[in-house]
N, C-alpha and C positions, 0 to 999 in steps of 0.2 A: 504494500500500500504506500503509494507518495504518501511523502512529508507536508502537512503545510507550512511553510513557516512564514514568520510577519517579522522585518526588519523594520528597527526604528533608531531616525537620525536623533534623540533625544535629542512624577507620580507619584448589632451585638449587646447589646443590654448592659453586660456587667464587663463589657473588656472596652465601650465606649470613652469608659469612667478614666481608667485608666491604662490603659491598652495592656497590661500583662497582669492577671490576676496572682499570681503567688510569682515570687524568684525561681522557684524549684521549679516549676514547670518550664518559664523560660531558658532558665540555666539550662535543663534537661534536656531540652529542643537545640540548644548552642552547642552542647557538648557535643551531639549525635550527628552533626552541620560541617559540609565541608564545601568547600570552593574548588574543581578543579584545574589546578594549574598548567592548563595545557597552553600557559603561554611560552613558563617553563622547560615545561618538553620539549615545544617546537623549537626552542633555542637552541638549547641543548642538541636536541635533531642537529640543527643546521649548523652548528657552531664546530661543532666535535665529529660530523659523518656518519654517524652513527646507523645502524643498521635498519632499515625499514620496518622491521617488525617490533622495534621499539613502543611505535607507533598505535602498534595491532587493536589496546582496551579501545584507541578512541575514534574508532572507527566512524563510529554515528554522529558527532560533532565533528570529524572532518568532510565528510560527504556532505554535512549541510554547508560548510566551511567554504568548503572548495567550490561547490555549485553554485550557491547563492550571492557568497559575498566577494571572494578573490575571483572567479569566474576561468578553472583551473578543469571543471569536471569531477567526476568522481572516485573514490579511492581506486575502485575495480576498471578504471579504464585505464590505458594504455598509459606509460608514463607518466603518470597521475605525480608520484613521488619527486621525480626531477625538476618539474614544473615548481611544484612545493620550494624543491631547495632554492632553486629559480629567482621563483617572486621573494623569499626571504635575503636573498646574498645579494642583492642592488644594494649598495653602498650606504646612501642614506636611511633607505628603510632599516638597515642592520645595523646603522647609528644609532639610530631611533630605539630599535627594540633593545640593543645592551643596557640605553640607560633606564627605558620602563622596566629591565631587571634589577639596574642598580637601585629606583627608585620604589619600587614594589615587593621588598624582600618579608617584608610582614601586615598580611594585611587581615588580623584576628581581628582588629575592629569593624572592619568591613564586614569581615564573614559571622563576627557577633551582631549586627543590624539587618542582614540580609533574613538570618534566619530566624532571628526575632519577627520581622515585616512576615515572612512568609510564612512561618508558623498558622499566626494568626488571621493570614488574609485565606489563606488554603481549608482550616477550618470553619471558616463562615461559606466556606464554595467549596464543600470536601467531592463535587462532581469534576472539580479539577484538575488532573496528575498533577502531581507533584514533579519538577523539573526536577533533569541533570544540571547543577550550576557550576559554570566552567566564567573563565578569565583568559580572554586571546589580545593576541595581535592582530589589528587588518591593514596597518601602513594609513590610518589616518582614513579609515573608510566609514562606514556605519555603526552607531555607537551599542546596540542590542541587538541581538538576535534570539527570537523566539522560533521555536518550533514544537511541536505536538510533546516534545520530551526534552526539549534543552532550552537551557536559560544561559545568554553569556553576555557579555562587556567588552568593549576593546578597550584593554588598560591604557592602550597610547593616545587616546582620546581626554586623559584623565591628568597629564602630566604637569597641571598649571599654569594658570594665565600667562607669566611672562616665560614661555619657555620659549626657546628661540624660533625652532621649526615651525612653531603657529603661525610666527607673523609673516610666514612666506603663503598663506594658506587662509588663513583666518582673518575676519573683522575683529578689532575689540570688545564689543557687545556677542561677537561669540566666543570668544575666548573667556571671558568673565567665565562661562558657565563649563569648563573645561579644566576643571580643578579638583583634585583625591576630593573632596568634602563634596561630591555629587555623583560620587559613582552607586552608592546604597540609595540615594533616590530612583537612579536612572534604570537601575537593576528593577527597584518593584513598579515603578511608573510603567517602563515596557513591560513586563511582563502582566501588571493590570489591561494597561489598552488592548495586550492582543485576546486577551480574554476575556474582557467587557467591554467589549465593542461599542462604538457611537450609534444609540440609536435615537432619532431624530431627524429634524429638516438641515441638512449639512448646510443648507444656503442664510438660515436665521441666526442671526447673534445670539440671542436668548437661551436659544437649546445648545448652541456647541458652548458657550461658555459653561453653563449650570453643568452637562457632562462633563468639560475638566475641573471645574469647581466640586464635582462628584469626588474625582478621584484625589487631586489634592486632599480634600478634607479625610479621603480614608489614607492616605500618604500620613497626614497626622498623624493619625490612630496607629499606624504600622511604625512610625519614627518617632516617638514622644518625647523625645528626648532632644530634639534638635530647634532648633528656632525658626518663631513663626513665617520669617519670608522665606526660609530655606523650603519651604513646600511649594512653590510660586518660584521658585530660581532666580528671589530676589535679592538683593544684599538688602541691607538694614536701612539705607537711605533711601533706594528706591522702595523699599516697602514703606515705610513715613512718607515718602511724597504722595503714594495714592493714597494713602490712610488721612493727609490733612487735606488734599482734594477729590475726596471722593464725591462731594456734594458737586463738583465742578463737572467730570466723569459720567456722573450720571444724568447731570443736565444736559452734558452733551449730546449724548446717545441717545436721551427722548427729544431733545427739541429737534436734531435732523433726522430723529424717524426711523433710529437703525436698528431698536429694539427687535422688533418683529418683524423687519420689510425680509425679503428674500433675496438678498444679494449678497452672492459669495465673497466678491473681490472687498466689496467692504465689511464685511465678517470678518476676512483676514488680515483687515488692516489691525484689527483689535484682538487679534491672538496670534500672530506670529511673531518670530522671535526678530528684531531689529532695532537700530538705535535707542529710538523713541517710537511711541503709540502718535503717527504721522496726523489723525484729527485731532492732536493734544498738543499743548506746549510743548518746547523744544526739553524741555526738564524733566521731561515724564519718562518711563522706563518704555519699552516693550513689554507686548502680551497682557497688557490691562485688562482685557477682558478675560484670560485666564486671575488674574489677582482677585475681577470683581467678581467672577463666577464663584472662587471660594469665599470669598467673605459673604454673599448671598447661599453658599449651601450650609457655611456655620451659622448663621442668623436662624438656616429652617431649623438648623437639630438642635439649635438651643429653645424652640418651640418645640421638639418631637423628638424629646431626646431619650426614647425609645425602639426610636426604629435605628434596624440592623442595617448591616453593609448591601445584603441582598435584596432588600427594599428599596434603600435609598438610591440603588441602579436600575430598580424597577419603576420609578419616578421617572414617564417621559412624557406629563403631560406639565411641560416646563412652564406655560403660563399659570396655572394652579398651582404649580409647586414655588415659582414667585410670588405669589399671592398669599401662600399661607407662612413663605420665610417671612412676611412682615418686615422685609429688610427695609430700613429708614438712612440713608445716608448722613 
């Protein structure tokens, strides 16, 4: 049976309250959690010659690897392996990956957050397999990769704003968000979206916002520990700017009509990731409508703050479900 898999360029009653009810449970869930480091390996692979069947366990994340994202084909076809060494021994790329070894030598906090997040996102959706969760390299390609059974990260994606090789590649407003302190977001966010899908009018501001507004506010619940704009992939300043103009924000967006109208290009001015939110002063962040979407889905569960994770993604009748957040700017 094909794979499906969904790449993304990057996200309960009594666990609401405080997202881990006992230590021991979580601890128990951390201890049994592993990440694997098949960035590691591939290094090592290419680094040292090492024999192809080194390779053998990780068959199934290289077949999606190779097909999907490097675009190499697959393990069982002809030369699959050479190709492999290939794409990794281009000079800069194998600049690149020594130092995501030198800079990723311990990442138990990571793998303590990941499997914290997904403990408890998996148990409010236990119709979900449970991922393989791996850590690779793609040379600066796509930052998750989901499929039917594996969950991964490109750690080179992850290596800090001022790191040199971005700024041949990158804008500053995306390089902000390309920093170790976003990789445990970007791990549960992908693997939410590919398995709670967008369901609504993709063309309305109102419903694509309150769906990422959905998931942020369960990113919360899975990360409690982290600060409030880190769910929104905002720093602290730009989370204060829309928090002292929010009344501004929303005047906006009802006085030209974009609440409910059906037009995509201007939907996406108000959730994609860029400078600034371009209907906005020059001072405003990007993605405001992702920021206002979660501040209007914790407005609703601080009204209903009994409904579960599986609920609150069954909410798609987003004009009602704005009307009963009672959110007031």
């Amino acid at each position: 049976m094909k794979q499906t898999v969904r790449i993304y360029i990057l996200v309960i009653c009594s666990l609401f309250s405080s997202g881990c009810s006992g230590k021991k449970a979580c601890g128990e869930e951390a201890d049994g959690f592993k990440i694997e480091r098949i960035d590691t390996e591939l290094f090592n692979y290419v680094s040292n010659s090492e024999p192809d069947g080194v390779l053998q366990a990780d068959t199934g994340f290289l077949n999606v690897f190779g097909e999907k994202v490097i675009h190499i084909g697959r393990t069982d076809s002809a030369g699959f392996y050479e190709r492999l060494k290939k794409y990794f021994s281009e000079p800069t790329l194998l600049e690149l990956y020594r130092q995501e070894q030198e800079q990723f030598t311990d990442i138990q906090t990571l793998t303590d957050e990941v499997a914290y997040g997904l403990y408890f996102f998996l148990n409010e959706f236990p119709e979900i397999k449970r991922p393989q969760v791996y850590l690779h390299v793609s040379g600066l390609s796509q930052n998750v990769i989901v499929s039917d059974n594996i969950l991964s990260l490109s750690a080179d994606k992850y290596l800090g704003a001022d790191y040199p090789l971005y700024r041949r590649f990158f804008y500053d407003y995306q390089r902000r968000l390309m920093s170790p302190d976003r990789m445990a977001p970007d791990y549960l966010l992908g693997f939410m979206m590919a398995n709670l899908p967008f369901r609504g009018k993709a063309d309305v501001l109102l419903d694509r916002m309150l769906y990422e507004g959905k998931l942020r506010y369960i990113l919360s619940l899975l990360l409690p520990r982290r600060q409030v704009w880190e769910y929104v992939g905002y720093s602290e300043a730009q989370y204060t700017w829309c928090a002292d103009n929010q009344k501004r924000i929303w005047t906006t967006i009802l006085e030209n009509q974009h609440l409910f109208a059906e037009n995509y290009m201007t939907t996406d001015l108000y959730l994609k990731d860029a400078p600034h939110t371009s209907l906005l002063p020059a001072e405003s962040p990007g993605r405001v409508g992702v920021w206002l979407g979660y501040r209007i889905i914790a407005s609703y569960m601080a009204q209903n703050p009994d409904t579960g994770f599986r609920e609150l993604m069954e909410l798609t009748d987003y004009q009602d479900l704005l009307k009963r957040s009672k959110y007031k700017p």
